[in-house]
C-alpha positions in Angstrom: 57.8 31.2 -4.5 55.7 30.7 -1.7 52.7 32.0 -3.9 53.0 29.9 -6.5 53.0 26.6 -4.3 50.2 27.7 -2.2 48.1 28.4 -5.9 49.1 25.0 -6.7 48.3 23.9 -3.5 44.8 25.6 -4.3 44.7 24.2 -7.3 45.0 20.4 -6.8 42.5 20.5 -3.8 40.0 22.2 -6.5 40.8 19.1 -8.9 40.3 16.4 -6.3 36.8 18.3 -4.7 35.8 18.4 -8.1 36.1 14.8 -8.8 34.7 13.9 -5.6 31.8 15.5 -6.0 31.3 14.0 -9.7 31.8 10.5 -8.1 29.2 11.3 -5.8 27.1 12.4 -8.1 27.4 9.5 -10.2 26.9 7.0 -7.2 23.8 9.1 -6.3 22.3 8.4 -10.1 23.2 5.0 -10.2 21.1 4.2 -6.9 18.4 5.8 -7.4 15.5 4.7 -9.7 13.6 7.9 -9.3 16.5 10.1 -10.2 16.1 8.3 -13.6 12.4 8.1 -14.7 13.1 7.9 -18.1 14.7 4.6 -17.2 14.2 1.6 -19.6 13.6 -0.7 -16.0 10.4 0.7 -14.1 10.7 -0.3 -10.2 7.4 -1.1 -8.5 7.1 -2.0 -4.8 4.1 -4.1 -3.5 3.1 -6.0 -0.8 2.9 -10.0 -0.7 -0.7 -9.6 -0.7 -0.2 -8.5 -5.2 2.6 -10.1 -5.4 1.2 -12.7 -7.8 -1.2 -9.7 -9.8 1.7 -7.8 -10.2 3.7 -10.8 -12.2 0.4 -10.3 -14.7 0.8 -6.7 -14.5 4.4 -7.2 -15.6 3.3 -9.0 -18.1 1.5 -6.8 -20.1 3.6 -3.9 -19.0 6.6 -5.7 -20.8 4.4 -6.8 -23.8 3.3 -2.9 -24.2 6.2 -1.1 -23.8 8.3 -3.6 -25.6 8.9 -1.0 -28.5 10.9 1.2 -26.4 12.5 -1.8 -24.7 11.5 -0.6 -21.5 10.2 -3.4 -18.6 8.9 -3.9 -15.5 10.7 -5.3 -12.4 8.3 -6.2 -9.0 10.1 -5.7 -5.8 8.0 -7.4 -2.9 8.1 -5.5 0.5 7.0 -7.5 4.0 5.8 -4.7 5.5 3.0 -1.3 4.8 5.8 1.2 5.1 9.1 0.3 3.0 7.6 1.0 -0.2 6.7 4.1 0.3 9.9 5.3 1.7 11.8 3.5 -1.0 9.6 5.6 -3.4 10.5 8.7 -1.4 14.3 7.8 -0.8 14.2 7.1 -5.0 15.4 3.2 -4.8 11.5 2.4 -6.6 9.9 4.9 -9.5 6.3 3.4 -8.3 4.4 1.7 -5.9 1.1 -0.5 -5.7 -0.4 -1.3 -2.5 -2.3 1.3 -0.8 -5.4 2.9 -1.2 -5.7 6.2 -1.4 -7.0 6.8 2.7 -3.8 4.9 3.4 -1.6 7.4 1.4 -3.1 10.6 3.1 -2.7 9.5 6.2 0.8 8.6 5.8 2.1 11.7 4.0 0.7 13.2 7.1 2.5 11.6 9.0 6.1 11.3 7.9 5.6 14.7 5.8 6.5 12.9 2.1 5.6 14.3 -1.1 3.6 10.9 -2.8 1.0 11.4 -5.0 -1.9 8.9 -6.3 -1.2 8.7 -10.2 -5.6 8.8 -10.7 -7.1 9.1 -7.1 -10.1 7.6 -7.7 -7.9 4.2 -7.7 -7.6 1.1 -10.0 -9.8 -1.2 -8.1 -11.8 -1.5 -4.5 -12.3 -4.1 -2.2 -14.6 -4.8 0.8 -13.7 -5.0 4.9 -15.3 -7.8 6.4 -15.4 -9.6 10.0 -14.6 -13.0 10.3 -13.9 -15.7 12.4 -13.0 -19.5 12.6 -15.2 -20.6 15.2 -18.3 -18.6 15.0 -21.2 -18.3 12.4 -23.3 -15.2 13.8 -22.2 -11.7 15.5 -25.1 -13.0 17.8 -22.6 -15.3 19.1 -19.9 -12.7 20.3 -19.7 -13.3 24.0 -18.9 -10.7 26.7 -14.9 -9.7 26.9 -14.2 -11.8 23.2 -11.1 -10.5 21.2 -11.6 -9.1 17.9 -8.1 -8.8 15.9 -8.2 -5.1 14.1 -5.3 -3.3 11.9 -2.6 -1.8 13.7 -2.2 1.4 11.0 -4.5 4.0 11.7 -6.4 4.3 8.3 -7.1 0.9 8.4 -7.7 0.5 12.0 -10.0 3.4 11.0 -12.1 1.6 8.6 -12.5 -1.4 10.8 -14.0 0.5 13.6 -16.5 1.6 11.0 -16.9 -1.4 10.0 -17.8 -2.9 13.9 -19.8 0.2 14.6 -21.6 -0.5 11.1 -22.5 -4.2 12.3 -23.9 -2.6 15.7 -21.0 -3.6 17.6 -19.5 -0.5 18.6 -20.5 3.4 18.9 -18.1 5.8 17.2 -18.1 9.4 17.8 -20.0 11.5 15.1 -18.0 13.5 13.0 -14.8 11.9 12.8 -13.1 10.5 9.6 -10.9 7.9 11.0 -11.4 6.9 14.0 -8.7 5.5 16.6 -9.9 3.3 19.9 -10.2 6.4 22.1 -13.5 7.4 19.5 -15.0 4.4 20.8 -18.3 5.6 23.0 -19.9 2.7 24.0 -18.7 -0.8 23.4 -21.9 -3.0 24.7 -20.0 -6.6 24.6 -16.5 -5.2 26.1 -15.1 -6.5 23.2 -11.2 -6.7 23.5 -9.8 -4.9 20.4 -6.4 -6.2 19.9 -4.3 -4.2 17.3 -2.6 -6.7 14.7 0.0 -6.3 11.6 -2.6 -6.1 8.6 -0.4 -8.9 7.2 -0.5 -11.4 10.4 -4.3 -11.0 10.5 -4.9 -14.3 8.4 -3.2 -16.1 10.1 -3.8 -14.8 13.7 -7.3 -15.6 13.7 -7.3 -18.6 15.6 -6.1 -16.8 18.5 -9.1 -14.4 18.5 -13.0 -14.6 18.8 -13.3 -12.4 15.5 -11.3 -10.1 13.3 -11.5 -7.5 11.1 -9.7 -8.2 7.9 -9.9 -7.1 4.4 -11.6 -9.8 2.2 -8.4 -10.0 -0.4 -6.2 -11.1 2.5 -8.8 -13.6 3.3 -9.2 -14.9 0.0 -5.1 -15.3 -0.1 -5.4 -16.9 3.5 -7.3 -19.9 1.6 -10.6 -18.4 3.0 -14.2 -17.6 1.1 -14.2 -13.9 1.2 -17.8 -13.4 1.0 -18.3 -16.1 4.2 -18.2 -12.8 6.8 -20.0 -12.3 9.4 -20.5 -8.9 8.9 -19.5 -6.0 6.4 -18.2 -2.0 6.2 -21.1 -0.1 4.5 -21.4 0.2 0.6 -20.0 4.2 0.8 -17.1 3.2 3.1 -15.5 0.5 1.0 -15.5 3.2 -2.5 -13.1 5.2 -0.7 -10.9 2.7 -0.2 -9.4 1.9 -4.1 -6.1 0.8 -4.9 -3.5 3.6 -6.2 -0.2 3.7 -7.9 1.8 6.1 -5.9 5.1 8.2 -7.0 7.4 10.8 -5.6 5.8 14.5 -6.5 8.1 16.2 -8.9 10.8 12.9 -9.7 9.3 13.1 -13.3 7.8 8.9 -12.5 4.1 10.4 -13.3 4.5 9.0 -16.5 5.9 5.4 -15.4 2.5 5.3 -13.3 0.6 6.0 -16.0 2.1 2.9 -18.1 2.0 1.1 -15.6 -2.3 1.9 -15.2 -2.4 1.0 -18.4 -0.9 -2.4 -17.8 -3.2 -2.9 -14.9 -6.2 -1.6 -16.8 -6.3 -5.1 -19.2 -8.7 -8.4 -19.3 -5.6 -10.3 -18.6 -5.3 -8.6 -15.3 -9.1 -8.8 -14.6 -9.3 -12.5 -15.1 -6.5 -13.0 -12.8 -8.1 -10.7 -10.3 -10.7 -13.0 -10.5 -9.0 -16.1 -10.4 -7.2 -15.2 -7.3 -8.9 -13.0 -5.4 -12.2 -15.1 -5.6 -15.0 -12.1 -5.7 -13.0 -9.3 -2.9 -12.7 -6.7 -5.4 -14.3 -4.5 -8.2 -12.5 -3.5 -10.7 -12.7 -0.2 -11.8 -12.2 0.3 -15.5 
């Protein structure tokens, strides 16, 4: 007797383990998009500064895939992180916002597993130094602030781009550079690490800064009116990628959504709105 209620015992806990771990299951799929890449709505995070390109890019990405009823929804992230952990955690399929230095350096450093859909990048844009007040790097005073990016590949490239405009030496040899790389700094300029987003519009409160010329051109600024610019070589490594999750099967999603990017509608809006700061690649 007392073997037959312990079996059923057995039993019923088997039956309700079971179920639990179909509901989890089920709640696991249903949350995330990259579980699900052959999903009829494609995720992509950006960042405000594409939010507007990307409402083009859907778009055409609609208009293409419309056949197999599959569309595009944009998800706008505030910050240079969130969409790539939302790509990794599987809540996004894609993401568009990065260039490819960007990407290295962060898979470094939080160890994820995103890969560029075409490395070389969709389209490149120029660094520039820039300022409200002043019209020459002549005019740099002794002990000015100059606002750079807070992230390290683009605090990187800004250092290059200083060092570049003879306002800095940089050690030799290293990729991307950080502050303590700095060997001579002949102006003592005051580098002041700022949100790549908040650059814009903390300019006022600095001499110069370092900013890339599409967030100048959203700003309501000239792009090409810079003091100063990064080399010719530096800027072509820094090109735009769509990123996925390694192995989550959204390799193909990327690729349609390159091939939405990759139009004449999209390039005439890059035009239009980012008023000469990049150079489309296709």
């Amino acid at each position: 007797m007392k073997r037959n209620i312990i079996g059923t015992i057995g039993k019923t806990i088997a039956v309700i383990v079971s179920a639990a771990a179909l509901l989890s299951t089920g709640a696991c799929g249903s949350a995330n998009a990259s579980d699900n890449a052959d999903t009829k709505n494609v995720i992509v995070g950006v960042s405000p500064i594409y939010a507007e390109l990307a409402n083009t890019i859907k778009d055409q990405f609609d208009k293409q895939n419309k056949a197999e009823g599959k569309t595009l929804t944009v998800k706008v992230f505030d910050d240079f992180v969130t969409p790539n952990t939302a790509v990794e955690e599987g809540s996004i399929n894609i993401n568009f916002f990065q260039h490819g230095v960007y990407l290295k350096e962060y898979n470094k450093k939080h160890g994820n597993k995103l890969k560029a859909y075409d490395p070389n990048g969709l389209f490149r844009y120029y660094m520039g130094i820039y300022s409200k007040d002043l019209t020459s790097l002549n005019q740099l005073k002794d002990g000015d602030t100059v606002l750079i990016p807070n992230d390290s590949a683009n605090r990187g490239r800004a250092l290059k781009t200083l060092a570049a405009n003879g306002l800095l030496k940089l050690k030799s040899g290293v990729d991307i550079p950080g502050v303590l790389d700095v060997e001579s700094n002949p102006k003592n300029l005051k580098l002041t690490e700022t949100d790549t987003l908040k650059e814009v519009k903390s300019l006022g409160d600095a001499q110069a800064a370092v900013v890339n010329a599409i967030s100048m051109a959203q700003g309501g600024y000239e792009p090409t009116k810079n003091l100063g610019v990064e080399d010719k070589a530096e800027s072509a490594k820094y090109s735009l990628v769509v990123a996925y999750k390694d192995g989550s099967g959204n390799d193909k999603n990327a690729e349609l959504f390159t091939k939405a990017v990759e139009t004449d509608a999209v390039k005439k809006e890059m035009a239009k709105e980012f008023k000469g700061a990049v150079v489309p690649l296709w």
